[in-house]
C-alpha positions as CSV (number, residue, x, y, z in Angstrom):
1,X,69.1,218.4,13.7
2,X,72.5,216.7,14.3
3,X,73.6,218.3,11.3
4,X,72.8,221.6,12.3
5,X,74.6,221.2,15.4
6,X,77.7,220.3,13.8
7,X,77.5,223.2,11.8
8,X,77.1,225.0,14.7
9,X,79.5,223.5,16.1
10,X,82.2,223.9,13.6
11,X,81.3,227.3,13.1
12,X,82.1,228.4,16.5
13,X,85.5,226.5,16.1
14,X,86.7,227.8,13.1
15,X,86.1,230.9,15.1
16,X,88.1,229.8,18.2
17,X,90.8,227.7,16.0
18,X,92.1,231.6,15.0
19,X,93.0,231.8,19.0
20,X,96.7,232.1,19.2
21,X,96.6,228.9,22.1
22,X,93.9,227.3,23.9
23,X,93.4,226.0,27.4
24,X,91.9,222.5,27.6
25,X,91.4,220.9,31.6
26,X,93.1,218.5,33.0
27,X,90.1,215.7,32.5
28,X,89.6,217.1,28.9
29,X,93.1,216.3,27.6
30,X,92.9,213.1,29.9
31,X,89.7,211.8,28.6
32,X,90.8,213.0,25.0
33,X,94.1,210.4,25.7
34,X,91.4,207.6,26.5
35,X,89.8,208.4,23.3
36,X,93.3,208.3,21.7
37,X,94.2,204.8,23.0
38,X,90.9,203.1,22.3
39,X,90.4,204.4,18.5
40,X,93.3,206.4,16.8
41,X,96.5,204.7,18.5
42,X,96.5,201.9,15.6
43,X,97.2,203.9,13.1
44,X,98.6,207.2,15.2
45,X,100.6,205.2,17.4
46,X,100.6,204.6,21.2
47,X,100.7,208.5,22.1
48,X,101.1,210.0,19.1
49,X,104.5,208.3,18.3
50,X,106.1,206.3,15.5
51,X,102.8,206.1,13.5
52,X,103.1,203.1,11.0
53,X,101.4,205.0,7.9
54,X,99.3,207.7,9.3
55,X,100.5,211.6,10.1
56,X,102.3,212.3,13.0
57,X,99.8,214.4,15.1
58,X,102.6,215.5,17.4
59,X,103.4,217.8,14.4
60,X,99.9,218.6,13.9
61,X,99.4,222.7,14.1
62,X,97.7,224.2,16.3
63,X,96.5,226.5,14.8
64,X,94.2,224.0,12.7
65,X,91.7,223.1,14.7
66,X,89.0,223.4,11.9
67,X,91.0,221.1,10.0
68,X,91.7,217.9,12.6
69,X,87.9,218.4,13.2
70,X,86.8,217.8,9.1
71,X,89.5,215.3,9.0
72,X,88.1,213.1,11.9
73,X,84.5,213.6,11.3
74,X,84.7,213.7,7.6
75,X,87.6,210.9,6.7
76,X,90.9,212.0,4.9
77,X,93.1,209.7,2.4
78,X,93.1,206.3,4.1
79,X,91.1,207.5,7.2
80,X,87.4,206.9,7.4
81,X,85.4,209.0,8.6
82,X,84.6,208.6,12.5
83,X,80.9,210.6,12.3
84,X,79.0,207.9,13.1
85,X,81.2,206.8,15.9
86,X,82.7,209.8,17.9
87,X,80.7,212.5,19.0
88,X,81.5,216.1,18.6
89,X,82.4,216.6,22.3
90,X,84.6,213.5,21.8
91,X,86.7,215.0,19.1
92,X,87.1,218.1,20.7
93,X,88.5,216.0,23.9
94,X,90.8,214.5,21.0
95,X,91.6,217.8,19.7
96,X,92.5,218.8,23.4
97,X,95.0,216.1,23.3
98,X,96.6,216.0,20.4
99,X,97.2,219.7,20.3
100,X,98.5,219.8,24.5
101,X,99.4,216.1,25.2
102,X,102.2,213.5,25.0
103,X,104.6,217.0,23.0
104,X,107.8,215.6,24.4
């Protein structure tokens, strides 16, 4: 069942990812930043900036949605994958962050 509902899931955001912005609230982008700190800020750096040897998500596009969620959930390169540690809602609050929060 938790497979279907990522599929699901991922489905209807590959949908929404073709959006040309999103709006996330307040407490979305704020709880994605928690999520941020306490898991992806090693390698990310503290709000998005000067990562060590990992992307720089403040240059992540927008317009890839789909893309951030495989990569989190799925692993990419040198990052493991985080399916058996974030949920789905999670990374969408992390989504909401990196593609609104911490820009300048």
């Amino acid at each position: 069942m938790k497979g279907f509902a990522f599929v699901a899931i991922l489905g209807l955001t590959l949908v929404s990812s073709k959006a040309e912005a999103e709006d996330f609230l307040p407490a979305q982008v704020q709880k994605g930043a928690e999520l941020f700190a306490l898991n992806c800020a090693t390698c990310h750096g503290t709000r998005m900036r000067n990562p060590q040897w990992a992307i720089d998500l403040r240059t992540f596009p927008k317009d890839a949605k789909s893309r951030f969620i495989d990569s989190v959930m799925n692993g990419k390169r040198n990052m493991p994958p985080w399916d058996d540690v974030l949920k789905i809602e999670e990374v969408a609050a992390l989504w909401a962050y990196v593609s609104n929060g911490d820009r300048d």
